[in-house]
C-alpha positions as CSV (number, residue, x, y, z in Angstrom):
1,X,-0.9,-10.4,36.7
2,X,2.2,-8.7,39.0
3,X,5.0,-10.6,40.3
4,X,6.6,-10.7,43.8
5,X,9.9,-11.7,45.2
6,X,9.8,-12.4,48.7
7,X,12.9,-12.3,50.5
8,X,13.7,-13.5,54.2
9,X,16.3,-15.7,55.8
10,X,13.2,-17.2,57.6
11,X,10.6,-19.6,55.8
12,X,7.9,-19.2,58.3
13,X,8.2,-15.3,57.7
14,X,8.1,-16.1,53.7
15,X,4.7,-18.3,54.2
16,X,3.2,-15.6,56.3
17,X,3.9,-13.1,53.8
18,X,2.6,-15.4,51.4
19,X,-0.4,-15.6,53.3
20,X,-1.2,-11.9,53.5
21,X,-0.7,-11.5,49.7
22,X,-3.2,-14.3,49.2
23,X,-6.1,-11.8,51.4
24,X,-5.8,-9.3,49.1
25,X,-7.3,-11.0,46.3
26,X,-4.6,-9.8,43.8
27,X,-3.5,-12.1,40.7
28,X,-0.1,-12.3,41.7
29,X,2.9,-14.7,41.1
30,X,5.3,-14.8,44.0
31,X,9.0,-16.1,44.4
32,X,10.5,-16.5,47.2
33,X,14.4,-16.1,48.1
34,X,16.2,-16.8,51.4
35,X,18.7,-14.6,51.4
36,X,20.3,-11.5,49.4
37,X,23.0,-13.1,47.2
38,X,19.8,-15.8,46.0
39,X,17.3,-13.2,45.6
40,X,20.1,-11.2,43.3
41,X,21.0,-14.1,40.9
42,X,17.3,-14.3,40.4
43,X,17.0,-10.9,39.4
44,X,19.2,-10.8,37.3
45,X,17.4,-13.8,35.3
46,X,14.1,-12.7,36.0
47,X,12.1,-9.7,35.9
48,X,9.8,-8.9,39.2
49,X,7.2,-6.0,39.6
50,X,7.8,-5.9,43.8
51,X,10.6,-6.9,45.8
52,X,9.7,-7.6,49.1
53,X,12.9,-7.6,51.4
54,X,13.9,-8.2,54.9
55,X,17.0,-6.3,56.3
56,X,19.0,-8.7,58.3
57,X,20.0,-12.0,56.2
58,X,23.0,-13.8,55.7
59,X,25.6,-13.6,52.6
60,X,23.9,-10.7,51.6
61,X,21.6,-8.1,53.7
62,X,18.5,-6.2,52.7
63,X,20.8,-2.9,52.1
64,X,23.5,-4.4,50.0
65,X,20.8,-6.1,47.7
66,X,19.0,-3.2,47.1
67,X,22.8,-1.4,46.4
68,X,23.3,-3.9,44.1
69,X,19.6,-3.8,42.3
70,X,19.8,0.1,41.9
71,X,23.7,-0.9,40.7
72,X,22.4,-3.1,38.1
73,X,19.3,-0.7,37.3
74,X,16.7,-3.9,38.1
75,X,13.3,-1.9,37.7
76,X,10.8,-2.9,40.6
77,X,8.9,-1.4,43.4
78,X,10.7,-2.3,46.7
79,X,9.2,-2.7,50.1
80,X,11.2,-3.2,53.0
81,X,9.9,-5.4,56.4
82,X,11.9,-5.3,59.6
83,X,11.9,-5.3,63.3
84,X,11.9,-1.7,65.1
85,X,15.9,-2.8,66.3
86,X,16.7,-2.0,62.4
87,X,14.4,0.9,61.7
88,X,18.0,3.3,61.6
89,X,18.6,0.6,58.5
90,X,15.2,1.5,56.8
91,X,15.8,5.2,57.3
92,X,19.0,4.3,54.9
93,X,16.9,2.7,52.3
94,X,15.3,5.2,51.8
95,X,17.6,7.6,51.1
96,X,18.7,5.5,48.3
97,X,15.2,5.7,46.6
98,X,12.8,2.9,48.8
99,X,10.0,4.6,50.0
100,X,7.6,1.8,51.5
101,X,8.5,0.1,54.4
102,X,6.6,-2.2,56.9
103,X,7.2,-3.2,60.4
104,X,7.6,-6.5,62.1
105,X,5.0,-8.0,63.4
106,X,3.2,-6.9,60.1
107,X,-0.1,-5.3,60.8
108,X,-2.3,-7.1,58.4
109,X,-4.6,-3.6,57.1
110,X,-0.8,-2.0,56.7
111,X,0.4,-4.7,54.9
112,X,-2.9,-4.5,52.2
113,X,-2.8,-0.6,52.3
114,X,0.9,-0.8,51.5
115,X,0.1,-3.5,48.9
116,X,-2.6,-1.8,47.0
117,X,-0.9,1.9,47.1
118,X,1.9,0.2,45.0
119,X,0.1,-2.3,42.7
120,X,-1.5,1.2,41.8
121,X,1.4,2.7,41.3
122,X,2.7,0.1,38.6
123,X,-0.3,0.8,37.1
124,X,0.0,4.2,36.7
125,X,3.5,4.0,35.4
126,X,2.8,1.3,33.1
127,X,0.1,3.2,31.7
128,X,2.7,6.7,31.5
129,X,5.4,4.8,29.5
130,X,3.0,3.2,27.5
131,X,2.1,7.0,26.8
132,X,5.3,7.7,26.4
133,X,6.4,5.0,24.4
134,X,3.2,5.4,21.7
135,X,4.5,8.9,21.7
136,X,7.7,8.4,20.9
137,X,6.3,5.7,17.9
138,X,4.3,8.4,16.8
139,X,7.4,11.1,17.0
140,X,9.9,8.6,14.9
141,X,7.2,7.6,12.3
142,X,6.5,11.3,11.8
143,X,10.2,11.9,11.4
144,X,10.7,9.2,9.0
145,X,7.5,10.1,6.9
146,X,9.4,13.2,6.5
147,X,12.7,12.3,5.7
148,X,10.8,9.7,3.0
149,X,9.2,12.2,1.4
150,X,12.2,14.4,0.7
151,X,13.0,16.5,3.8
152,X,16.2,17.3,4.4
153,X,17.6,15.7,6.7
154,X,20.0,18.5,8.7
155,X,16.5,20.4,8.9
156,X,15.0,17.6,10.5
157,X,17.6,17.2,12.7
158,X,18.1,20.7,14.2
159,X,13.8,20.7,14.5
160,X,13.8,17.6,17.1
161,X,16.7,17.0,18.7
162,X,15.3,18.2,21.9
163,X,12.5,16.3,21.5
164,X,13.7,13.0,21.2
165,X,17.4,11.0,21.1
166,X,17.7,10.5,16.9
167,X,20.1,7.4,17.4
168,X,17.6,5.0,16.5
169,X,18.3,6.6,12.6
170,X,21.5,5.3,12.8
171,X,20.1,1.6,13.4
172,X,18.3,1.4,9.8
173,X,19.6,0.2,7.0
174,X,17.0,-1.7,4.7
175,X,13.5,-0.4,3.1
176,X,11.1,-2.8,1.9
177,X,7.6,-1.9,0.5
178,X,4.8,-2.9,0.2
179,X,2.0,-2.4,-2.5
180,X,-1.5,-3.0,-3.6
181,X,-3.5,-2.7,-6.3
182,X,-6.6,-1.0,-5.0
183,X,-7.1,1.1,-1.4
184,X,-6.1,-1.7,0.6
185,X,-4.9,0.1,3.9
186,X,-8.1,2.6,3.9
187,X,-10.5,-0.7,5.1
188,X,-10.8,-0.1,8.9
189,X,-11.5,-3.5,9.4
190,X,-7.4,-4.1,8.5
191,X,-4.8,-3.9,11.4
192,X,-1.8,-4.3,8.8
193,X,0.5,-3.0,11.3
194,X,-0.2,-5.3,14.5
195,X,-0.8,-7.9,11.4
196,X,2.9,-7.5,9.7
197,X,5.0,-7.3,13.7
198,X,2.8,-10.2,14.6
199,X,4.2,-12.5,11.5
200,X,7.5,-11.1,10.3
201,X,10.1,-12.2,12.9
202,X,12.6,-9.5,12.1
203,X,12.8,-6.2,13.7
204,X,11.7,-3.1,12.0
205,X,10.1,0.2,12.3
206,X,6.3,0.2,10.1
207,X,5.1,3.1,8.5
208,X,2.3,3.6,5.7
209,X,2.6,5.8,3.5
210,X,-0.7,6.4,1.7
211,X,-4.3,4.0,1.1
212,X,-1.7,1.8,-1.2
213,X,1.6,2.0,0.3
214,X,3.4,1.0,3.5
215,X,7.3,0.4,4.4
216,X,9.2,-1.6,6.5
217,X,11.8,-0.3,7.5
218,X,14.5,-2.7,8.5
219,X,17.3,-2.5,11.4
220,X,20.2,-4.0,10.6
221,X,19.5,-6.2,8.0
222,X,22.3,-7.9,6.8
223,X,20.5,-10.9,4.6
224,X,22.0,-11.9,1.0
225,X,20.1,-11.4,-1.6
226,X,18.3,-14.7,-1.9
227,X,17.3,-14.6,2.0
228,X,16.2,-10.9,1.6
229,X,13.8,-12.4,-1.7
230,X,13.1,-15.2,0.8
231,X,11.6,-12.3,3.1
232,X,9.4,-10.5,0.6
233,X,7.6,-14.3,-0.7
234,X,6.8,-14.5,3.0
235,X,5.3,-11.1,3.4
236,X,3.8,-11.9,0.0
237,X,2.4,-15.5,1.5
238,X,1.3,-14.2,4.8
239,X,-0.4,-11.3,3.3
240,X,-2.3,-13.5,0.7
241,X,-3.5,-15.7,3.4
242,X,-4.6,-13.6,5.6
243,X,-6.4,-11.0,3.1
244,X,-7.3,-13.2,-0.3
245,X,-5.5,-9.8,-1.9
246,X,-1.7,-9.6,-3.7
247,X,1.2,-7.6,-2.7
248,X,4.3,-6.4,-4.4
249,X,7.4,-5.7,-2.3
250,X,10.1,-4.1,-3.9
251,X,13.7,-4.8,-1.8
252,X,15.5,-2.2,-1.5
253,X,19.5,-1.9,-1.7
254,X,21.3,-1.3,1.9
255,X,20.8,1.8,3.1
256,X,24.0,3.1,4.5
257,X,23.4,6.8,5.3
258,X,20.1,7.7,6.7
259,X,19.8,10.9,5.2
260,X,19.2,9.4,1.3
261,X,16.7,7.5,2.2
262,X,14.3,9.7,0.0
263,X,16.6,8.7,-3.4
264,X,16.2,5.2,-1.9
265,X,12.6,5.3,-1.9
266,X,12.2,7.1,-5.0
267,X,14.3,4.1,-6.6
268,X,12.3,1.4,-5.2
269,X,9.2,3.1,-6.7
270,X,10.9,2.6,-10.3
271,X,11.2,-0.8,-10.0
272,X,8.2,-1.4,-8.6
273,X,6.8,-0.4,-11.9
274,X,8.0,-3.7,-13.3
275,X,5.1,-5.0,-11.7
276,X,3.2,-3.6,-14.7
277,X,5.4,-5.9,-16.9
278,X,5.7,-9.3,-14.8
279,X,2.2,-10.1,-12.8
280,X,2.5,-13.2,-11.8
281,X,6.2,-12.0,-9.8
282,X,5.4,-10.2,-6.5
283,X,9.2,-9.5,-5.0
284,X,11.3,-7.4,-7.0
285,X,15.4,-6.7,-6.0
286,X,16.3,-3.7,-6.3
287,X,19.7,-4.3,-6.7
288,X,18.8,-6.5,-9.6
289,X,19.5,-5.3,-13.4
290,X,16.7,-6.0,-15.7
291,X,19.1,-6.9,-18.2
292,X,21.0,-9.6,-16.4
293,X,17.3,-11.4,-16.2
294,X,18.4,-13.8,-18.9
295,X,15.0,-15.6,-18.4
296,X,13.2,-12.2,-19.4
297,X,10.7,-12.7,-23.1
298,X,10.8,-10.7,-25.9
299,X,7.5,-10.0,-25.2
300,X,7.9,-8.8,-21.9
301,X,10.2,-6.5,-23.0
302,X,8.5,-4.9,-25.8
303,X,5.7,-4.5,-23.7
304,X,8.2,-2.6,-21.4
305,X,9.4,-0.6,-24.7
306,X,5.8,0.2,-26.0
307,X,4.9,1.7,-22.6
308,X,7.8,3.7,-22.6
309,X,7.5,5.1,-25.5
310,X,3.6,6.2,-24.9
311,X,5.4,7.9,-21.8
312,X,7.8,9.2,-23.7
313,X,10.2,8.1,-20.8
314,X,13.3,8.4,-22.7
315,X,15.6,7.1,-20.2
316,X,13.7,3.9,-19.6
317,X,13.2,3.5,-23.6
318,X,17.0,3.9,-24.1
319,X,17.7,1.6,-21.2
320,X,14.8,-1.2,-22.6
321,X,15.7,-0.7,-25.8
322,X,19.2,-1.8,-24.7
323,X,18.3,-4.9,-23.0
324,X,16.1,-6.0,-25.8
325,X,20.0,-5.3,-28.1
326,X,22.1,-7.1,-25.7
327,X,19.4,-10.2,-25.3
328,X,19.3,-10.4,-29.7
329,X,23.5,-10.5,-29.1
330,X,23.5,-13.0,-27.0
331,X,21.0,-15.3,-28.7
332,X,23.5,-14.6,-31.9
333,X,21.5,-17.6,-34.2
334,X,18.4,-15.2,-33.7
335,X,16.8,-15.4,-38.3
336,X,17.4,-11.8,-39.3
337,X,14.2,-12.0,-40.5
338,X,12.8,-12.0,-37.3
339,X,15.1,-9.6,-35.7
340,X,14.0,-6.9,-38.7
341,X,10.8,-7.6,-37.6
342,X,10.8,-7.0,-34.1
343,X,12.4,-3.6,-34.5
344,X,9.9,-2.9,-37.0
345,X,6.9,-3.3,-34.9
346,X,9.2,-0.6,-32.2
347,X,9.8,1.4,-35.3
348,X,5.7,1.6,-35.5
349,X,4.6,2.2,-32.3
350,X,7.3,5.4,-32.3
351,X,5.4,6.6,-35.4
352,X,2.4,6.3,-33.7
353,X,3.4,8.4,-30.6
354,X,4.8,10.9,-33.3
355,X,2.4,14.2,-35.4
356,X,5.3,15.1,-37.2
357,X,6.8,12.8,-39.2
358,X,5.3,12.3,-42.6
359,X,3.2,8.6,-44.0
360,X,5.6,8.4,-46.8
361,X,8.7,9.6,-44.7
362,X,7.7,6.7,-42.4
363,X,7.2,4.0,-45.1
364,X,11.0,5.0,-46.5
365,X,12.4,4.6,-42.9
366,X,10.7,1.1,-42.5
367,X,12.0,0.1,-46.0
368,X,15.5,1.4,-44.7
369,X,15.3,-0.7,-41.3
370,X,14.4,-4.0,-43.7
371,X,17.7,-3.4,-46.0
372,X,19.8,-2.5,-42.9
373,X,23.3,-4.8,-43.8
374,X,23.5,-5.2,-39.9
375,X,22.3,-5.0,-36.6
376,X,24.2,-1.7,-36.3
377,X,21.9,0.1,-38.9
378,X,18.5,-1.8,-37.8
379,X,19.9,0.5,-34.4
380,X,20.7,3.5,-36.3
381,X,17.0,3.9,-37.9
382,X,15.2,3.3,-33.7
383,X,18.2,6.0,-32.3
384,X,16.8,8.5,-35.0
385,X,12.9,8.1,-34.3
386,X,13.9,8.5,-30.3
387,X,15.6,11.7,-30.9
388,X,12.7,13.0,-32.9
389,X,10.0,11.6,-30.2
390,X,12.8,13.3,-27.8
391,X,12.8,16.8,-29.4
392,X,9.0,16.9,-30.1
393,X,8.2,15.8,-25.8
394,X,9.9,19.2,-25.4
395,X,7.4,21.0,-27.2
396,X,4.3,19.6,-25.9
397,X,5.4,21.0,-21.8
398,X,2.9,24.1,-21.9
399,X,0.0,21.2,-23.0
400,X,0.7,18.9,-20.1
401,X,1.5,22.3,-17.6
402,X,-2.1,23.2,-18.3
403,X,-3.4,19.2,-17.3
404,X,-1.8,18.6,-14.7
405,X,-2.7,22.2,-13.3
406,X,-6.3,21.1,-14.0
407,X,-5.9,18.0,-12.4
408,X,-4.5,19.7,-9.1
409,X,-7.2,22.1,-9.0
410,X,-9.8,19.2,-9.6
411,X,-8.3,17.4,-6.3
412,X,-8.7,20.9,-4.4
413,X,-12.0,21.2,-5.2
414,X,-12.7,17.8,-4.9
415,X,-10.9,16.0,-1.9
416,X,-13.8,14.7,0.1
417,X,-14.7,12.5,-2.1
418,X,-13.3,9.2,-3.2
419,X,-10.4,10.4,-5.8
420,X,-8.4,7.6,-7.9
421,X,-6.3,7.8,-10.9
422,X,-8.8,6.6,-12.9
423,X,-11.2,9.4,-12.1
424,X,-8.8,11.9,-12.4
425,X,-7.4,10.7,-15.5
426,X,-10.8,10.7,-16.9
427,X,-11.4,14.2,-16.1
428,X,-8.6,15.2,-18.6
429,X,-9.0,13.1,-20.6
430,X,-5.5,11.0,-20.7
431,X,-4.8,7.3,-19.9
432,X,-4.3,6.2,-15.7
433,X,-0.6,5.5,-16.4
434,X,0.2,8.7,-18.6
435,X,-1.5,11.1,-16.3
436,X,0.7,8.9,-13.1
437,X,3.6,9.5,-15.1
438,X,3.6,13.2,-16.2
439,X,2.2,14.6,-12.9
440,X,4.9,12.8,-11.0
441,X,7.6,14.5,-14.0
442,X,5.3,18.0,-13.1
443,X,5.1,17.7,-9.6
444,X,7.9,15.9,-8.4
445,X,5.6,13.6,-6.6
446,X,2.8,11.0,-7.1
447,X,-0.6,12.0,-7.6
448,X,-1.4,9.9,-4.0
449,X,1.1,12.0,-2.0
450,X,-0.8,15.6,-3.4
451,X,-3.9,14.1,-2.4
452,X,-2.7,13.2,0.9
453,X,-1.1,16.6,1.4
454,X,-4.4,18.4,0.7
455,X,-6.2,16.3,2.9
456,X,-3.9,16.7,6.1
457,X,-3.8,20.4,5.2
458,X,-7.2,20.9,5.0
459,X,-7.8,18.9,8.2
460,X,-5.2,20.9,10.2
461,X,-6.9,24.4,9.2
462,X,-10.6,22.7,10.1
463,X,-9.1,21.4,13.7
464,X,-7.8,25.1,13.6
465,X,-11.5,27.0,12.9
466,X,-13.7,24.7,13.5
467,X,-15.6,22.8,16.5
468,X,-16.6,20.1,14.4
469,X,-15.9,16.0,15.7
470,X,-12.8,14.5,14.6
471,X,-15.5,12.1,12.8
472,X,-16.8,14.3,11.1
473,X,-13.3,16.3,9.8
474,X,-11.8,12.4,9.2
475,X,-15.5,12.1,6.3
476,X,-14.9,15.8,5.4
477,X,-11.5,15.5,4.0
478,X,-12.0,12.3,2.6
479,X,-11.1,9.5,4.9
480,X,-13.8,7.2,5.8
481,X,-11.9,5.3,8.4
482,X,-11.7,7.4,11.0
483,X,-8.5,5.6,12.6
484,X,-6.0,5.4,9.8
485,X,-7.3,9.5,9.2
486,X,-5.3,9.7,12.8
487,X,-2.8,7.6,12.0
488,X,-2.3,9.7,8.7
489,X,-2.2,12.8,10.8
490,X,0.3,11.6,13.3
491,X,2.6,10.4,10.6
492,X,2.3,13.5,8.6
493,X,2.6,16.6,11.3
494,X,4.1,14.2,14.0
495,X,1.0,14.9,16.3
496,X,-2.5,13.4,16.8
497,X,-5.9,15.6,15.9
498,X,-6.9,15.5,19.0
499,X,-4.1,17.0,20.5
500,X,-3.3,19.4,17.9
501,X,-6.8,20.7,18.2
502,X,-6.0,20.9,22.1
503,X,-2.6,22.5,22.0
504,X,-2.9,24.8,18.8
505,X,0.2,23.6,17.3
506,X,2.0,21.0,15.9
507,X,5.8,20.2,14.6
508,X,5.9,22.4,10.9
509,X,5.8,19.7,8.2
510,X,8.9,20.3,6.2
């Protein structure tokens, strides 16, 4: 439906206006005005698609209204009606930018020519911004995919300045994101972005990352702490209502410089991995200290500690290992006996992860860790088996070089199919979470991001030497929903298939 302001000093003039539109069988809403100064203050309430003035008016004429709608830059089409004593006043209209006029008495067939030529033109130009507007989405998502995954962001800059205004960077200021379990945003049948705008009353700029991983990506978000947790229940909520499937959000710290959003990212990531630990919570803080969680179990801890050490994440060991310390300090009337035990079963599960330290060697260490005086030599006995595991990790780089090479050559060889963790883990013959970990360490990215990377590469050179259907590259690099494969593609080289295909280039991906 358009809308019409009519506007004339003269009611009968208004109705027979009113009448004319009515003929033309458009779905139209129409105001009416009886002068300039009324037909402003409603204008600047209201927003019209046609404004339909007369010239000669009282308080304010047809010529100083429209001055004062170009003033105020009031978007509309404007159409001008007059007698032929004012035509010299029409003439300068439309020097200032109106370009349909009709003449008193209005000629009924002018009056719907007029009519339709401009309800066609606010179609056309509704239909150009949206354009315009979807390109410009697709530009900015392509430009924050990029500075996401690690481009650098004066490189970015200096490539699409000229393209498009890069304010908008300076409006974010808050990540969330959002996780799944399985390959939730591959199902075509899901519209998670429409979905997430639709329910989430906060403004934000959406962008998915790969089949399990999407962020939000928050303008000036200011919320505490326990409003920003509120947030990520709700997306949880909505989500689990809607699908029947979990999320995890991780809540990201503010962002206050545009340009580390990357390290942001990559932080959020880490404590996402708590999810492993805690599967019954679905918001994590990422301001949050694990070891100020006074409500945190032993057991969830050294289940944190024991995957650690099958990683051989040090870092995280060192940094569990002190949480499980401080928590035994705390709880000061802890038996000893059960302390001694609790850092035994640690001192195990090191030994285990360990090929050169001896049975007997082990058993003296364990006997040592039992007649420890104190806490500070129960400590002692751990520190020395993580320095071991520590200096023995170093040695085994050339074996996990030559896996994760075999794993990368497995996805090149094998990216049209369905590829998980799982299956690739499999291939080598390591566990899911090992394999995640070591590649990431390797690589400097996660195994889903590689995929990705092969598949929009490998799509690019087959839009490139190829006549084939976008179909039919979407199922030959591995993406059965045709859709999110151009959504992927938009977000990754900051153009659609279809267009890179037609133009022969695209934005370099950094």
């Amino acid at each position: 439906m358009y809308s019409i302001l009519i506007v004339d000093d003269e009611r009968i003039e208004r109705r027979g206006i009113k009448f004319l539109l009515k003929q033309t069988n458009i779905e139209l809403e129409i105001y009416e005005a009886s002068n300039g100064k009324e037909a402003l203050e409603f204008l600047q309430k209201n927003n019209v698609d046609i404004l339909f003035t007369d010239i000669k008016m009282p308080f304010m004429d047809g010529i100083q209204l429209i001055n004062e709608v170009k003033k105020n830059n009031i978007e509309n089409k404007i159409v001008i009606f007059s007698g032929y004593e004012e035509f010299e006043y029409a003439k300068f209209a439309t020097k200032m930018g109106v370009l349909n006029y009709i003449l008193k008495p209005v000629n009924p067939s002018e009056f719907k020519e007029t009519i339709n030529k401009i309800i066609k033109d606010i179609d056309k130009e509704k239909k150009e911004n949206k354009i315009k507007n979807m390109n410009l989405d697709f530009m900015k998502e392509h430009i924050l995919y990029s500075l996401v995954n690690g481009a650098n962001y004066t490189d970015v800059v200096n490539r699409t300045k000229e393209i498009i205004n890069l304010d908008f960077l300076k409006l974010y200021n808050r990540l969330f994101l959002i996780e799944f379990n399985n390959d939730f945003f591959g199902d075509d049948k899901i519209d998670f972005k429409n979905f997430i705008h639709k329910n989430l009353n906060y403004e934000f700029q959406y962008l998915n990352l790969n089949l399990r991983q999407s962020l939000l990506i928050f303008i000036d978000n200011k919320e505490s702490d326990e409003t920003l947790k509120q947030i990520g229940h709700s997306i949880h909520n909505i989500v689990y209502k809607e699908y029947k499937v979990n999320c995890y959000i991780t809540v990201g710290q503010e962002l206050k410089d545009i340009a580390n959003i990357s390290e942001s990212f990559s932080k959020m990531e880490l404590t996402m991995e708590r999810k492993f630990y805690y599967t019954d919570t679905y918001v994590f803080l990422d301001s949050e200290e694990i070891e100020n969680d006074i409500n945190l179990s032993n057991d969830s801890i050294l289940k944190s500690i024991k995957k650690d050490i099958k990683l051989k994440e040090i870092d995280l060991l060192k940094k569990d290992l002190n949480m499980l310390c401080n928590k035994f300090k705390k709880e000061d009337n802890m038996p000893q006996v059960y302390l001694k035990f609790t850092f035994s079963e640690i001192l195990k599960e090191l030994y285990k992860n360990m090929t050169d330290v001896k049975e007997s060697d082990f058993k003296n260490d364990l006997a040592r860790l039992y007649k420890a005086p104190d806490f500070t030599n129960v400590i002692n006995v751990i520190n020395e088996y993580i320095d071991m595991i520590n200096t023995s990790d170093s040695n085994d780089t050339t074996i996990v070089h030559k896996e994760i090479e075999s794993v990368k050559k497995f996805i090149l060889e094998n990216y049209q199919k369905d590829l998980s963790v799982d299956i690739l883990a499999s291939n080598v013959c390591l566990a899911p979470s090992y394999l995640s970990y070591v590649f990431k360490k390797e690589t400097g990215q996660n195994i889903s991001k590689y995929i990705k990377a092969c598949r929009m590469n490998k799509a690019k050179d087959l839009l490139e030497n190829s006549y084939e259907k976008i179909v039919n590259i979407s199922y030959a690099v591995g993406y059965r929903n045709v859709s999110y494969f151009c959504q992927s593609f938009r977000e990754y080289f900051g153009i659609s298939p279809q267009k890179y295909r037609n133009e022969g280039e695209s934005l370099d991906e950094d």
